[in-house]
Structure formats: C-alpha cells, structure tokens
VMD Tcl script that draws the C-alpha trace (Angstrom):
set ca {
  {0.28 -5.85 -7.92}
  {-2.49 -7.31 -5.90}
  {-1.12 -8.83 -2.86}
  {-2.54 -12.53 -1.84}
  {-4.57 -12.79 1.62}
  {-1.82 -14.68 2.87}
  {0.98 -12.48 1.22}
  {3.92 -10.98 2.87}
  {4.51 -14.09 4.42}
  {8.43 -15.61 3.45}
  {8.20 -19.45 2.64}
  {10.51 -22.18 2.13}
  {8.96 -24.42 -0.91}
  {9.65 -28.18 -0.73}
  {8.94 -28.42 -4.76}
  {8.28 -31.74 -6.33}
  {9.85 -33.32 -9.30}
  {8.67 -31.82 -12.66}
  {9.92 -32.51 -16.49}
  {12.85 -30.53 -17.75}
  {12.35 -28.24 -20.57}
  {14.23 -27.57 -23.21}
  {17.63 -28.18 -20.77}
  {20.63 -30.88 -21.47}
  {19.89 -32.98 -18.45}
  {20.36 -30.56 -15.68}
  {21.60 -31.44 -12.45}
  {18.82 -30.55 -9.98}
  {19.78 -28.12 -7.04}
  {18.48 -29.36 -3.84}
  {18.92 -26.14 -1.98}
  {19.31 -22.53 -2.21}
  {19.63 -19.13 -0.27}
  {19.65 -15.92 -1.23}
  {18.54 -11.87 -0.02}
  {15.64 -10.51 -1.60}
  {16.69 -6.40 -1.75}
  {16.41 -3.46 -3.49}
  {18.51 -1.01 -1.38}
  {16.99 -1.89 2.10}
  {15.61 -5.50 2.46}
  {12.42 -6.63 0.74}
  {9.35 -8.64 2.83}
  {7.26 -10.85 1.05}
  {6.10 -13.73 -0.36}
  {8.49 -15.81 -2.30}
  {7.64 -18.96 -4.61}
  {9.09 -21.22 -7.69}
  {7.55 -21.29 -10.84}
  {6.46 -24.92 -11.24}
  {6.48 -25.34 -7.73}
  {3.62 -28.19 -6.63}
  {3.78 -27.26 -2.94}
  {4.72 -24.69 -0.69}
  {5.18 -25.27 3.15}
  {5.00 -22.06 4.96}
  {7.79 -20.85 7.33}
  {8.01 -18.05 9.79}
  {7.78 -14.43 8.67}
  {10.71 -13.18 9.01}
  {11.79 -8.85 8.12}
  {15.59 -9.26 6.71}
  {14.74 -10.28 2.99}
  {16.83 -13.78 3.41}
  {15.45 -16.88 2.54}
  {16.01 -20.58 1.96}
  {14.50 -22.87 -0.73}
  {14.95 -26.70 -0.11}
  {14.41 -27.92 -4.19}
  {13.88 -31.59 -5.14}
  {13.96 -32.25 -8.55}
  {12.98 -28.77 -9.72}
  {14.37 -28.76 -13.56}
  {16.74 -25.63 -14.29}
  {17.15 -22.93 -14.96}
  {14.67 -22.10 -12.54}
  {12.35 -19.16 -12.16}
  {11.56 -17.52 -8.74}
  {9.39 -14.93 -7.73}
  {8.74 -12.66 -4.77}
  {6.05 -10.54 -4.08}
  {5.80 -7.95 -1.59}
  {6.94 -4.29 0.29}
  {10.05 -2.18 0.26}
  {10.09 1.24 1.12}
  {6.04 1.35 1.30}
  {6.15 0.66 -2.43}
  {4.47 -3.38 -4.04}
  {6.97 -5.12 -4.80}
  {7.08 -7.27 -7.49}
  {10.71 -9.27 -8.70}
  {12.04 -12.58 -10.34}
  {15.55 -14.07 -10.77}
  {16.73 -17.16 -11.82}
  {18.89 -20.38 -10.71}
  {20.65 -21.54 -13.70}
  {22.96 -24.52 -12.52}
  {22.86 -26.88 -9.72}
  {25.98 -25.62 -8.47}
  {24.78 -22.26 -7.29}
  {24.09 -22.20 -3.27}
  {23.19 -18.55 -3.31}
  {21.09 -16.09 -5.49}
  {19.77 -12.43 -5.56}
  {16.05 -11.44 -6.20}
  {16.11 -7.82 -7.30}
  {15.61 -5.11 -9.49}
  {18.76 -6.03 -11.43}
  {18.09 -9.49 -11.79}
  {14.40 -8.92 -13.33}
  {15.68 -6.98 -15.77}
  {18.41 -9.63 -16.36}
  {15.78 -11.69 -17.21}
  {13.61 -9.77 -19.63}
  {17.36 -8.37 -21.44}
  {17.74 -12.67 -22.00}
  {14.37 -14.08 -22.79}
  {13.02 -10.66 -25.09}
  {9.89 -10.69 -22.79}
  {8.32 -9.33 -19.38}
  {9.93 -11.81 -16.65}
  {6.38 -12.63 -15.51}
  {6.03 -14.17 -18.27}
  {8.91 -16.04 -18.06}
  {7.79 -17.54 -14.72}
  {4.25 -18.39 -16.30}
  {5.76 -20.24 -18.77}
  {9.40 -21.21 -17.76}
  {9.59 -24.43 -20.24}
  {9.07 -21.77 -23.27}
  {12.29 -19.72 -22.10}
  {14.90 -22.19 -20.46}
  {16.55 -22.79 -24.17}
  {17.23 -19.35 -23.70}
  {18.12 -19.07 -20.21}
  {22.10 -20.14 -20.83}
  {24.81 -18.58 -18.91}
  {26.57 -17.25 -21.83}
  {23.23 -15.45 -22.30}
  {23.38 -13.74 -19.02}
  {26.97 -13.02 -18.96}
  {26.64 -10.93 -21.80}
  {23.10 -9.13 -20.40}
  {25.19 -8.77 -16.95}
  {27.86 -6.50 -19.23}
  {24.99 -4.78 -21.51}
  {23.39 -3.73 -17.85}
  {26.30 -2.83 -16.02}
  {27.57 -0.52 -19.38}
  {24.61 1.72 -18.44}
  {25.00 1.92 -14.60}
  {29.02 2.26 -14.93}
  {28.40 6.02 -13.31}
  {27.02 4.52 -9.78}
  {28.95 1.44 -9.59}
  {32.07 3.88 -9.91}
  {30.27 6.13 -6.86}
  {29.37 3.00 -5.23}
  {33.15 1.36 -5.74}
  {31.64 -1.76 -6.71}
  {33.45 -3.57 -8.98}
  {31.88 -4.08 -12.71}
  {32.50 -7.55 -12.82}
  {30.46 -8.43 -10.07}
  {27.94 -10.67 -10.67}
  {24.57 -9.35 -10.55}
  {22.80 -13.09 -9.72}
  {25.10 -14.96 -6.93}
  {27.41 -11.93 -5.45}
  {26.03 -11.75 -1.70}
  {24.00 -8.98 -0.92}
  {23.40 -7.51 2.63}
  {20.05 -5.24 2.12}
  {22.00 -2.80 3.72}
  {22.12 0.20 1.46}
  {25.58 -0.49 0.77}
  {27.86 -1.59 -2.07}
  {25.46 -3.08 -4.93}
  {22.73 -2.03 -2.70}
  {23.89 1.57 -2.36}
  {22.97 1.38 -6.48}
  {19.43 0.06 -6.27}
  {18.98 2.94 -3.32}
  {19.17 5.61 -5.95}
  {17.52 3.70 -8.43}
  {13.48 3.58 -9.36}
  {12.32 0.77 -11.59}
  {9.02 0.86 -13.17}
  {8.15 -2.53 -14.97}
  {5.47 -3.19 -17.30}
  {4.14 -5.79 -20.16}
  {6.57 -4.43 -22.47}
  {9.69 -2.20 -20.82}
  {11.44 -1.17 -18.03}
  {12.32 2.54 -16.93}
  {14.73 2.82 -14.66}
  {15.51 6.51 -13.09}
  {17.36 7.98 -10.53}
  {16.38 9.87 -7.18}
  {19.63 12.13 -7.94}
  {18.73 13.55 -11.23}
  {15.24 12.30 -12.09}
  {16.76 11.22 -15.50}
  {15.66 7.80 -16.70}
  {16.93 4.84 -18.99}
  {14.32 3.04 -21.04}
  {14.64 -0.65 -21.98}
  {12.24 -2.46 -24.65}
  {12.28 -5.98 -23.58}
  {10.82 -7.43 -27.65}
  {13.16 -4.73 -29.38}
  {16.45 -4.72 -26.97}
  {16.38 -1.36 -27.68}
  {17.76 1.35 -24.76}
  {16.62 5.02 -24.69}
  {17.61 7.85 -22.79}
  {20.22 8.34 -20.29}
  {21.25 8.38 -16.22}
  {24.11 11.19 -15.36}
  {27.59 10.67 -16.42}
  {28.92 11.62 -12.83}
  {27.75 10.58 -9.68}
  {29.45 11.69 -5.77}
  {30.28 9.35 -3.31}
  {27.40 11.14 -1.18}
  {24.63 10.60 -3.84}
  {25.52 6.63 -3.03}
  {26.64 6.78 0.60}
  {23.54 8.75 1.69}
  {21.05 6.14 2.37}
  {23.73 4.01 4.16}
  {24.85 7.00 6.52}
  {21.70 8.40 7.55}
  {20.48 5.00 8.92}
  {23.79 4.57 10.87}
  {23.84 8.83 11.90}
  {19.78 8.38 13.38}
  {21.14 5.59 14.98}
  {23.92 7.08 16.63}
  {21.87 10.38 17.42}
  {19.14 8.26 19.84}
  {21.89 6.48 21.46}
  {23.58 9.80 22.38}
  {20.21 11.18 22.82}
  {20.40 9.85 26.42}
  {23.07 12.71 27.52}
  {22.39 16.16 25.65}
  {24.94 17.62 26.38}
  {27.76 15.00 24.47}
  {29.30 16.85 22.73}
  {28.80 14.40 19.51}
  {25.76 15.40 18.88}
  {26.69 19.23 17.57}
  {28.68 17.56 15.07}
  {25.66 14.92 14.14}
  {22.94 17.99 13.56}
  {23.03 20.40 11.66}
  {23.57 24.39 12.60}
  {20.37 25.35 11.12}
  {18.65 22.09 11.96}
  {14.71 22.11 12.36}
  {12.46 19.61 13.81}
  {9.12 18.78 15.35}
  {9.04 22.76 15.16}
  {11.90 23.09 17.18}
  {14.51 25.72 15.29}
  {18.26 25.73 15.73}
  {20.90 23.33 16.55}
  {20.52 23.89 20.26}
  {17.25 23.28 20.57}
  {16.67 20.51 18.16}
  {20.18 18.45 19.99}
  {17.57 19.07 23.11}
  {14.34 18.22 21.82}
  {15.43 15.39 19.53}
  {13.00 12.77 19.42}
  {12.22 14.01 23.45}
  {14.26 11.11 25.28}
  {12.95 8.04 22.90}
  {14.32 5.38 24.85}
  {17.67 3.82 23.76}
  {18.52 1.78 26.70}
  {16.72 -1.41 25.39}
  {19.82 -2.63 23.29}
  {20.05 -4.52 19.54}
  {16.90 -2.61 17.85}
  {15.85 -1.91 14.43}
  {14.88 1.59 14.72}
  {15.33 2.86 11.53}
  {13.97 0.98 8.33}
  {12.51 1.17 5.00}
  {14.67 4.28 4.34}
  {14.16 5.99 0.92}
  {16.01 8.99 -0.74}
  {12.70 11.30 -2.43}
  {14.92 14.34 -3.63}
  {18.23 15.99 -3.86}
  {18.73 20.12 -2.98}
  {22.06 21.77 -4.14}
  {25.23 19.43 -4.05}
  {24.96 17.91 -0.58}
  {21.38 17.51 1.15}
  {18.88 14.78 0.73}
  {15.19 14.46 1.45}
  {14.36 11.28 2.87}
  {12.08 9.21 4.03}
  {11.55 6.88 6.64}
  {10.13 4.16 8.99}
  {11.24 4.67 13.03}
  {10.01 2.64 15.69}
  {10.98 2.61 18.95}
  {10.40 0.55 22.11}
  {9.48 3.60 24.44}
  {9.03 6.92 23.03}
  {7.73 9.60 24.52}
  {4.85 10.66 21.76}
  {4.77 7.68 19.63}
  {6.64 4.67 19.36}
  {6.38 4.20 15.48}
  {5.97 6.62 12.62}
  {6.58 7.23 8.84}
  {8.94 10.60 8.83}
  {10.87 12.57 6.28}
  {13.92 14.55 7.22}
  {16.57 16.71 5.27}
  {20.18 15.29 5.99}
  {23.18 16.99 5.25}
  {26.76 16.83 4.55}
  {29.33 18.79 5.34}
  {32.41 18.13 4.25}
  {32.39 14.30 4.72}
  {29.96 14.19 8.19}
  {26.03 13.81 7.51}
  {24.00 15.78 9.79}
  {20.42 15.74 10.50}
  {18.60 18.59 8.99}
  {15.20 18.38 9.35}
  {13.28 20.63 7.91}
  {14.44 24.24 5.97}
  {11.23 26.17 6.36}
  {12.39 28.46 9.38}
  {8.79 27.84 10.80}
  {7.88 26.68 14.21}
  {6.26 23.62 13.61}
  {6.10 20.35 12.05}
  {4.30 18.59 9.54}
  {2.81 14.85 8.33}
  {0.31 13.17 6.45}
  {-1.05 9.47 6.58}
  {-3.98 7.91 4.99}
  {-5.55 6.78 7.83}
  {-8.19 3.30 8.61}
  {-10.28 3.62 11.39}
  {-12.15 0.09 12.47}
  {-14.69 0.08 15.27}
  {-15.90 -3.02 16.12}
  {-19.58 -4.14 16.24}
  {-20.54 -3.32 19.61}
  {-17.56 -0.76 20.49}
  {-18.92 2.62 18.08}
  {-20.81 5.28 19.66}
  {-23.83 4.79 17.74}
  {-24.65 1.52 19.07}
  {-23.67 -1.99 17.86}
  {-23.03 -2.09 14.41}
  {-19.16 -1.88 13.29}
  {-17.66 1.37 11.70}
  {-14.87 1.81 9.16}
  {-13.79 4.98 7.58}
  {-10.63 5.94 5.53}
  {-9.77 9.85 6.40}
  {-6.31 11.78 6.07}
  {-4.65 12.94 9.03}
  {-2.68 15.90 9.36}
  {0.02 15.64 12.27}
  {1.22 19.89 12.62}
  {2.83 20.02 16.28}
  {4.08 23.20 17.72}
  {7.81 22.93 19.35}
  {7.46 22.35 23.16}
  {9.16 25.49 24.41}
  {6.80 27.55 22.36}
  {3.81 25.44 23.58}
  {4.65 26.34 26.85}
  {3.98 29.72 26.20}
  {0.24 29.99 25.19}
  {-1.96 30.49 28.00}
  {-5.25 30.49 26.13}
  {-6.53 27.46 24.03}
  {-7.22 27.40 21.25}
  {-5.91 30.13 19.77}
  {-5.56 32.05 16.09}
  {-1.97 31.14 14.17}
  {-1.70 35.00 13.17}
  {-2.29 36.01 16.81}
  {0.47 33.94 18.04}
  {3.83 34.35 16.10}
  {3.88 36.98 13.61}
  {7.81 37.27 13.36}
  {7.79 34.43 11.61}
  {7.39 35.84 8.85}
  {3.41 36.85 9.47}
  {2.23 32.83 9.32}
  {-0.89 33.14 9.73}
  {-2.12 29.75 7.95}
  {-1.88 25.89 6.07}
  {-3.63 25.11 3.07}
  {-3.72 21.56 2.48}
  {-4.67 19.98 -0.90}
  {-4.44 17.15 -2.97}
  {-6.40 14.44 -4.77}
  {-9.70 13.30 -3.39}
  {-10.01 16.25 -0.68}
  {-11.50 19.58 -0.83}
  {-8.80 22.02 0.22}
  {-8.37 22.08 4.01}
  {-7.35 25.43 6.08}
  {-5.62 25.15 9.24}
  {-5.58 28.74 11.62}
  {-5.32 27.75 15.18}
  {-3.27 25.83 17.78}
  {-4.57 23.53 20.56}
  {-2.97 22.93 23.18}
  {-3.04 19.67 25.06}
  {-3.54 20.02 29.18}
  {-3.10 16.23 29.60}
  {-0.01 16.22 28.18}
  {1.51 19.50 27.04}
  {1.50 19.40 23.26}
  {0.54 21.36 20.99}
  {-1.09 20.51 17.83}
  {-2.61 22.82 14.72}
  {-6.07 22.40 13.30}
  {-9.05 24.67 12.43}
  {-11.54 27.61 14.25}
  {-14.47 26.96 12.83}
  {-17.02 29.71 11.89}
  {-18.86 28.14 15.15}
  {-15.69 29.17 16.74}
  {-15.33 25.35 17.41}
  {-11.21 24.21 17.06}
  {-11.46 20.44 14.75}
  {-8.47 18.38 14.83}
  {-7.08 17.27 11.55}
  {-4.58 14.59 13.56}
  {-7.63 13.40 15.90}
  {-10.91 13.65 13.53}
  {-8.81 14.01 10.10}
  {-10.05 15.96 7.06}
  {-12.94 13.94 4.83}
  {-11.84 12.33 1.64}
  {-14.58 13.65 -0.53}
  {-13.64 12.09 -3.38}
  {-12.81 8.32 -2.77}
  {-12.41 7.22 -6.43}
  {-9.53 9.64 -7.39}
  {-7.80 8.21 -4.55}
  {-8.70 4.64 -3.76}
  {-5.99 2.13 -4.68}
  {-3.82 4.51 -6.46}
  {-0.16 4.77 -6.13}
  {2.19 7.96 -5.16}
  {-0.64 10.64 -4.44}
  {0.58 13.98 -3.72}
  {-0.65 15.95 -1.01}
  {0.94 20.01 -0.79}
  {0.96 21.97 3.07}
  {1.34 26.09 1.78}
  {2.73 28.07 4.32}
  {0.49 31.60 4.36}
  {0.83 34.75 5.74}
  {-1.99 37.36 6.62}
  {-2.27 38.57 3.17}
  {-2.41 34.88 2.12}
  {1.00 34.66 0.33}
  {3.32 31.36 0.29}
  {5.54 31.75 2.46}
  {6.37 28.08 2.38}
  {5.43 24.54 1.02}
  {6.30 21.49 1.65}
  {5.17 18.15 -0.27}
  {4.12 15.29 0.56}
  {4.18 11.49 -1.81}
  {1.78 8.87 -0.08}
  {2.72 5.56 -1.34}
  {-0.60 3.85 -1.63}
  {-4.45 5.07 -0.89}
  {-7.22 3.72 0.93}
  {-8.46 0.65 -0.36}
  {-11.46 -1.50 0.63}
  {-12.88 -2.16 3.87}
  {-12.79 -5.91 3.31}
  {-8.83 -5.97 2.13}
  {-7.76 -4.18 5.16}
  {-9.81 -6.24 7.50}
  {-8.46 -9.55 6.23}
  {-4.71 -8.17 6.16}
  {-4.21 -5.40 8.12}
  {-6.47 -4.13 10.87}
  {-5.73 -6.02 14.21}
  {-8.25 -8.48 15.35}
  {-9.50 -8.76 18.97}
  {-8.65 -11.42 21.50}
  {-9.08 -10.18 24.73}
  {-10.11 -6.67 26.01}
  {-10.89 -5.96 29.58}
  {-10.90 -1.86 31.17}
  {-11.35 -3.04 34.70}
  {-9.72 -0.63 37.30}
  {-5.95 -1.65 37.65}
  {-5.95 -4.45 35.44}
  {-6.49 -2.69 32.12}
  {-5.60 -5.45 29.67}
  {-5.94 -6.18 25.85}
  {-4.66 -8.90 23.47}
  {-5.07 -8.65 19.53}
  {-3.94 -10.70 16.25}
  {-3.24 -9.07 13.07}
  {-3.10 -10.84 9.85}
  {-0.02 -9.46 7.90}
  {3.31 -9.84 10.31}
  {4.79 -6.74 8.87}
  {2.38 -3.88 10.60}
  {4.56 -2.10 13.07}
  {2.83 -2.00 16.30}
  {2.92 1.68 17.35}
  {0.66 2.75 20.80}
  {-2.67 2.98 22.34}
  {-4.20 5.59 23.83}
  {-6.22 5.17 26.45}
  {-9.09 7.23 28.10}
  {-9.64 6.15 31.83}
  {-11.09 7.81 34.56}
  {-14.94 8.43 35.93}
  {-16.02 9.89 32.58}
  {-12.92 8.93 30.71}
  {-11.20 12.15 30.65}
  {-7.89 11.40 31.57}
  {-6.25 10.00 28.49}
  {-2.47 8.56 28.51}
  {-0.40 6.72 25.98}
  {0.39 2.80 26.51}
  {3.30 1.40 24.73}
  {3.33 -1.31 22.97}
  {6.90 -3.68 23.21}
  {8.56 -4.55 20.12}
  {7.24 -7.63 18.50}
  {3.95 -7.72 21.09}
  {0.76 -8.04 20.40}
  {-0.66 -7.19 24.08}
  {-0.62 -4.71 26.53}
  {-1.95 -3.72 30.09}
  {-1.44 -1.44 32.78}
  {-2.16 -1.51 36.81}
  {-1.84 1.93 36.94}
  {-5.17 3.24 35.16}
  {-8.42 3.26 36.65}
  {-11.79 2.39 34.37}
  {-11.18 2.56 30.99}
  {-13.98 4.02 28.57}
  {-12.23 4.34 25.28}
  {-9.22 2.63 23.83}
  {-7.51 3.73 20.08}
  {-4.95 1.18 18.73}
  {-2.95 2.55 16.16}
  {-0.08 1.30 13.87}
  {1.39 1.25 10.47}
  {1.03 -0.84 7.54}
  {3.82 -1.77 4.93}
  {2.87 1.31 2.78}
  {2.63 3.67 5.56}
  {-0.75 4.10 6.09}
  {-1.60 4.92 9.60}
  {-4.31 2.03 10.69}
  {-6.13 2.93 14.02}
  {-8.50 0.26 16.05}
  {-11.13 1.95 18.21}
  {-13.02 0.69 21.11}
  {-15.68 2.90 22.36}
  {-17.44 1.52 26.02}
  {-21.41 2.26 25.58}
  {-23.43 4.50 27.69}
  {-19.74 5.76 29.41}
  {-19.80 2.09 30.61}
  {-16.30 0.63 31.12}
  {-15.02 -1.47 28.23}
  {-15.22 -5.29 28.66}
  {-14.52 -8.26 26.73}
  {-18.63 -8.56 25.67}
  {-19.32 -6.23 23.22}
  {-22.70 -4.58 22.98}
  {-25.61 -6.67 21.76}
}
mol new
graphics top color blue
foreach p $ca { graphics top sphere $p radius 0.5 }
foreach p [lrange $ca 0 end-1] q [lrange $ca 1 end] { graphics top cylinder $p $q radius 0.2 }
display resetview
C-alpha cells in the first residue's frame, strides 16, 4: 500500500448526503466511534467510501476515532490506511444500521467483509452500491460464526467468548481479550484471498473470497501464555523501568530472568544493574513501550519480540526499535534478552541520512543517502577494561567461546565483517566495527555499511538481515536474525513525509538552539548529538522531550556539527545532519 502525502493523519469526515443503494430506506447514522486495532492500536488515515468531504482533525496515536455522518446511505464502507507494528496497514469494516454508535476496523472485520460480499473488501469500498444488497445482518451473523469456527483454539486461550461480536464489541488496542487474538495473528490480503497464520506455529488458514472455500489449518491447542504474552511483556518493561530507579528492589530478580542477557551485559545480576542504565522513570503517565510484536516462539514458554521504546531521558538514546526474549516461568514473565552467552549486543536499521543544502561537507548542495547501520555495543563493565583502542575481537575475550568475529549479510549488501571494538573516550561505550587492511577501525553504527545493491532492497517488505557469531577458525558459534519491516525508498517520499524540516538552527556559545517540523506526526523523536567545542570535538547527546519538536542547551559552547535522529513508523532509523563549513559554527544561514 502506497501511503498518501498527507497519510497517517486520523480524520473526522463530515460526509454529505448521497443516494442509497440497493437498501430498504435506511435510517442514516449521524455519528459513529470506534478503535482501529490489530493487537496494539493502528495510526492512520481513516475515510468513508462515498464520502464528498473530509475535514481533518488532530493526529492522534490510540487508534480511536469519531465520524460525524449526514446522510451517508448504509451499510456503509470505511477504510483506514496506515502503521501497526512497522507493518502498512491496510483495513475496512462496515456500519450496517443507524443504530450502531460504535464499530471495529480490523483484521477480522475485513475479512468479514470479503466472507459476505465474495470479493476483496477494496472492492467493496470502490463500489459500495454494487454490494449493500448483500451487506444484511443475517449475512454477517452467519460469516461472524463461519470465522470464529476457525479461530475457536485462541478465543478459548484468549477466554473470549465466541459470541462476541466481531463489528461493535469494544476493543481497547491493548493486546488483550479479542486483541490478544489478532496479536498472534498475521493476515496477508490480496485481490483474491486471505492467509491468515500464526506467530505460535507458523501454520496458516487460507480463505478464497469468489470460491468461499477454506484451506489449511491453525493449531488445535493454544496456552494461555501464547495469548497473554504480548499483553504481559508491555506491562513487565513497564514495571522493570519504574523499579529501575532502586537496583537493589528486590522485584526486579523476580522480573529478569536468571540467565538474562542484554546490551552485552550477562547474568541476572548484572543485567538488573545495567538495565536500560537509569532511563529516567520519574516523568510520570508515559507510553514507553509500543508497537509490540511477537516474531517467534522457542520451546513451550519464551517469546521473541519486538518492539518500539521511547523514553523521555535515557541515558544512550531516548527511542529505539529493540527485540528481546521474554520468559515465563511458571506464571511470571521475565525479561530474557538475548540467549547467545556473548558479551555484546546487536541491531540493525535501515537508515536516511539528509544534509541540507548548505550544511554537507562538500559545500552547498544537499546530501541524502540510505545505508544500514549496525548498533554491536560491548557491556559497560567489560568496556571498562580495554585500555587500548581499537582493538582485535579475538585479542580481547577468547573464553567466550574463541569469538573472534560478525558476519553480516543480507539482501542488497555485500557481506560485512566486523573484528574490532572502539571504545568511546567521550563517553565510555564501547561499540564493534571493522580494522581495516589500512589498520583504520570504520564504524558500522556511525558511517553504516553501503547498500550495494539498492533495487533488491528498495521498497520491499520483511528483508532479512543474519549477524554469525565466529570464532578463530571461522565457525558459527552463534546467529541471530534480523526482519526489517520496510527498505529504503526514495529520496523524494521521505523528504515530503518523514525527514524533519528546519525552522530555526543557531550553535552560538550557550544558547545552542534548534527548532524543526516533520511532516508525518507519528516519527518518534529520539536525540541529537551534538559536536561543540573549538574544533568540535567534544560531542554530547541532547534529549529531545516527548512530543517536542525543539531543543537547546546553555551549557555547550560553539557548535560545529549537529545529527538529528529518529524513527519512522516502520522502524527505519532517519538521521538529519548539519555540518558548519570551514569548522565555522552552525547558524541559521546556510552556505551559499
């Protein structure tokens, strides 16, 4: 799906009045409300079929909305397009009486709509008039009980009742109850059927929308845990920051797990120490944790998921896209982490980088470049420990099971080697990359590795990237995956919806300042780093408030280089840089 310049963007549609189709007089509804969800909440774009106006509302993040209909004939077709989970989005449902006050726009209810009407539900809302004959409520009733038949195993799980009703019951977005069963579930929807498989098994049901025919099957059993998952790991990272702020509560042993691993920290004690370094909690009501998807299953009781965090004062970074293992045992998630016994962590983002005309280092044209970064940090205890920078992998820690290297590969790059660690003065991290045959360490977080080949990769969906954990003899001694939602696509799209815009930028000493606007109100803000200082060299990390879109500091002195960097819907990494010419300081006028 091809998202509109002005998509993402929740309206309210004041519709005007149109004939009725093939309807017995209808009585018109004059307004509804509803949740737009597929697990976790949905942001978009939402519209009417028919409709002859839309006035636009504020953006808003928690998948409600509110049509105001005049005269709109029914049944009635909506639409939304947009995000979940990094993923397009792309769903209909349908009002079919003027007594309904709420509705649901989800998986469940586009499929409701192609098991009626024999056809894809786009279609439908193309050409609503051709379909309303069809559209009765006897009709759905009896598609409500043909779906639910199939999906008996998770409602059981999920202990929602099966006579729920898939249109009007309320939904929260919140991974629970109905929601807990679109969290497991995948729908793919084209012209012709639907396949809808689970992140449990990876079995999938087939529906042919002309034939009504099923095919294939989802798991006759499902645990509580395989639909509680989603729901308690938001609530258990959640509780784990809050505590975060005293390390020793004694909580927090019961809330990570014993063999726990993370940001290449190994061990309950030392990830309950190091967790998330002292991300700031003390800012109250936040969203922290969102956009959380389960990616794969490992015995009876640990999940692989992903997720969105953002936070109002972290240490490193205020917002990222991170996967994590999570546990049960017995009833209690934990945080797991990783399982690779290995001393350090690992990420990958596409990643846009926009210089401005007049802010590149090679003069004043503007600069834009898709790369892939490669975020591998060493635990901070460990980091602490190497004196010399950089230095070799193998020279470093060999009882870990000789690693010695990381092979990274995937579509559209040639394979990448990292050997070496760098270690950070300004701030004390340390971060893997590459010894060059120049002897020369490259950064695949700072500089990224090249995408040599942009067509296998450019606007494709679900890439796979693989990180192979090598000893000296260059045997696995680990891998870890890696599924990127969406790839680069062109400069001209993500300078009309995502990348930020300047306003105001001024690096005068002790009044550092900058001001932005971003198209698309669902980036997540993350940080800028900032390089200050005679010839720039001392670099720190501004934070960006929640909901902002400016920043400044009276603590820096001249700033020569600024790097803006947040995340788009689909978890691409998006970085604005602003480079002062000739080491000048950066101002407001931009090179000529």
């Amino acid at each position: 799906m091809k998202l509109h310049s002005f998509a993402l963007t929740l309206v309210s549609a004041a519709l005007l009045s149109a004939c009725s189709g093939g309807s017995d007089s209808p009585t018109p509804a004059t307004q509804i409300h509803g949740m737009a969800s597929q697990g976790g909440t949905i942001q978009g774009y939402i519209n009417v079929a028919g409709a002859a106006k839309a006035t636009a509302l504020k953006p808003i993040h928690d998948g409600k909305f509110q049509l105001a209909l005049d005269g709109q004939p029914l049944p009635m077709v909506m639409r939304i397009e947009g995000t979940s989970a990094g993923q397009d989005v792309e769903l209909y449902s349908v009002v079919l009486d003027g007594d309904a006050s709420y509705i649901n726009l989800s998986p469940l209810t586009r499929v409701l709509i192609s098991m009626v009407t024999g056809v894809d539900a786009e279609q439908v809302y193309q050409n609503p008039a051709n379909y309303r004959e069809a559209m009765t409520k006897a009709a759905f009733a009896d598609a409500q009980s043909e779906l639910k038949e199939k999906l008996v195993p998770l409602f059981t799980a999920a202990e929602v009742p099966l006579d729920i009703d898939l249109l009007r019951a309320e939904s929260r977005g919140d991974y629970q109850g109905l929601d807990a069963v679109m969290a497991v579930l995948k729908f793919a929807f084209t012209a012709t059927e639907v396949v809808i498989s689970d992140s449990i098994s990876h079995k999938q049901l087939n529906f042919d929308y002309a034939t009504g025919h099923w095919d294939g099957e989802l798991p006759l059993e499902y645990s509580k845990h395989d639909l509680n998952v989603v729901a308690d790991a938001d609530a258990l990272m959640e509780e784990i920051i809050l505590l975060n702020k005293d390390e020793d509560h004694p909580r927090l042993t019961e809330l990570v797990h014993s063999e726990a691993e993370w940001f290449g920290a190994i061990g309950q004690t030392d990830v309950v120490e190091n967790f998330h370094n002292g991300a700031n909690a003390e800012v109250g009501e936040m969203n922290r944790y969102r956009d959380l998807e389960i990616v794969d299953k490992d015995g009876d009781n640990s999940y692989l998921i992903v997720f969105t965090e953002r936070f109002e004062h972290g240490v490193f970074a205020n917002a990222s896209r991170q996967r994590g293992w999570f546990t049960y045992e017995g009833d209690q998630l934990t945080f797991q982490g990783d399982k690779y016994q290995l001393p350090t962590s690992s990420n990958l983002f596409f990643k846009a980088t926009w210089h401005e005309a007049g802010y590149f280092w090679a003069g004043e044209q503007d600069f834009f470049e898709w790369r892939l970064e490669v975020d591998a940090f060493l635990d901070s205890e460990r980091c602490s420990t190497i004196e010399t920078s950089p230095v070799f992998i193998a020279d470093t820690f060999p009882e870990f099971r000789g690693f010695s290297s990381v092979r990274v590969s995937g579509e559209g790059i040639t394979d990448y080697t990292i050997n070496a660690i760098s270690r950070d003065e300004a701030n004390g991290n340390c971060h893997l990359g590459y010894i060059n045959e120049q002897g020369h360490f490259e950064s695949p977080m700072m500089n990224g590795i090249v995408i040599s080949d942009m067509a296998a990769v450019e606007g494709k969906q679900n890439l796979t990237y693989t990180m192979t954990f090598l000893n000296g003899a260059e045997q696995q001694i680990a891998e870890k995956s890696f599924t990127l939602s969406k790839g680069p696509t062109a400069k001209e799209e993500m300078l009309q919806q995502f990348m930020a815009r300047k306003a105001f930028i001024s690096g005068e000493p002790e009044n550092f300042s900058y001001q932005w606007q971003r198209p698309n109100p669902f980036v997540i803000e993350a940080d800028l780093w900032v390089h200050h200082g005679v010839n720039g060299d001392n670099r720190v990390r501004v934070g960006i408030d929640d909901g902002k879109q400016q920043a400044q500091s009276a603590d820096l002195s001249e700033v020569k280089m600024v790097f803006h960097t947040a995340f788009d819907p689909y978890g691409r990494l998006l970085m604005n840089a602003y480079v002062g010419q000739n080491g000048a300081t950066i101002s407001n006028t931009p090179l000529q």
